[in-house]
C-alpha positions, 0 to 999 in steps of 0.5 A, spaced: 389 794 279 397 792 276 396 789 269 402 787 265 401 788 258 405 784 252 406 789 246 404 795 249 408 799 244 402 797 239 397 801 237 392 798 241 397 797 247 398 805 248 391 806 246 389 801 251 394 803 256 392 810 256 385 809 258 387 804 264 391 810 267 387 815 267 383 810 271 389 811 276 391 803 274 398 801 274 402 798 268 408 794 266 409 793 258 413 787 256 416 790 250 422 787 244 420 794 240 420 789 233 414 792 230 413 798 234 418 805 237 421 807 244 418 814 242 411 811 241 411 811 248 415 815 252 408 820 254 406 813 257 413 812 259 413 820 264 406 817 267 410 812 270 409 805 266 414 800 267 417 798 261 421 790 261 425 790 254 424 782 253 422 777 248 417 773 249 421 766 247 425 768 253 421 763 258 426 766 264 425 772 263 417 772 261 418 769 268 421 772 273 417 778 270 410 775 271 409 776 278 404 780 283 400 782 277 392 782 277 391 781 269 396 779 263 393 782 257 397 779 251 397 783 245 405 782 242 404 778 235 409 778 229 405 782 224 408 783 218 405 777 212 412 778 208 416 777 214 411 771 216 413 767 209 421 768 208 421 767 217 416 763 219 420 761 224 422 767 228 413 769 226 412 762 229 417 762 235 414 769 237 406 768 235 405 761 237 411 759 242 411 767 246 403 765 247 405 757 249 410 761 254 405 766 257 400 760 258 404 756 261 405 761 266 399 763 267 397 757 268 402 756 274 399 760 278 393 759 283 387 764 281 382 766 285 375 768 284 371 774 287 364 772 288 360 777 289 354 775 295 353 776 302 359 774 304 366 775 300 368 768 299 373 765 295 372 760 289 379 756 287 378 754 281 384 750 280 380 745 277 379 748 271 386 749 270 387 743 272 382 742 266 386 747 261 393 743 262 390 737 259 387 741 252 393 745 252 397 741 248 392 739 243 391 746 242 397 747 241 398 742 235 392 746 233 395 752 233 401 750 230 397 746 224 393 753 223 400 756 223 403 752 218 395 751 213 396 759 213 403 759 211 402 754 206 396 756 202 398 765 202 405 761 199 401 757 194 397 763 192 402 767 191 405 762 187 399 761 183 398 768 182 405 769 179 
């Protein structure tokens, strides 16, 4: 299986590219390296992983990087709190918009289904995505409000600590 991981740098993206090797599957990490080091994977590197350097704001790019690809483990995110209050921008282009543009790509795509009976028959399930785009844009506003509400109230806090 070909699996295309975001934030493969990470902690939990080497430890879990690791194991999907030594499962003998192949893996591409798209990677900006914001909070993490080229070093951290250069043993994953020798085994054959490719490495996209990109960001996920970068929709082209996220694009035309997402193909062929049987799973799309998103684990890229902006980590630093202090960071997400004096940039909330940068934090929110990165967690919210890079998880909208991997979405939306994910989306585009038409899945299939393997459903294990007498047969092997084929399910689309476009329906359900169909489904998806209708909520994505009120999960979206959600997203954005849950971001902002956090922002704001880790700001206050601080504010009323000091």
């Amino acid at each position: 299986m070909k699996f295309f991981i975001t934030g493969g740098a990470g902690f939990i993206g080497r430890h879990l590219i690791e194991s999907l090797l030594e499962n003998n599957h192949d893996v591409t990490i798209y990677e900006d390296f914001s909070n993490s080091n080229e070093d951290n994977i250069k043993n994953i590197c020798e085994q054959g992983v490719l490495v996209i350097h990109g960001d996920l704001s970068d929709y082209s790019l996220l694009e035309k990087s997402l193909k062929d690809f049987d799973f799309v483990i998103h684990l890229a995110a902006k980590i630093d709190i202090l960071e997400s209050i004096t940039n909330p921008e940068i934090t929110n282009k990165v967690n919210v918009q890079g998880t909208i543009n991997i979405l939306e790509h994910v989306l585009k795509i038409t899945f299939k289904i393997l459903l294990p009976h007498h047969q092997q028959q084929y399910m689309e399930i476009q329906k359900l995505f169909q489904l998806l785009k209708i909520l994505f844009p009120i999960l979206y506003l959600l997203m954005v409000l849950i971001n902002y509400l956090w922002n704001f109230t880790f700001v206050h806090l601080l504010i009323c600590i000091i």
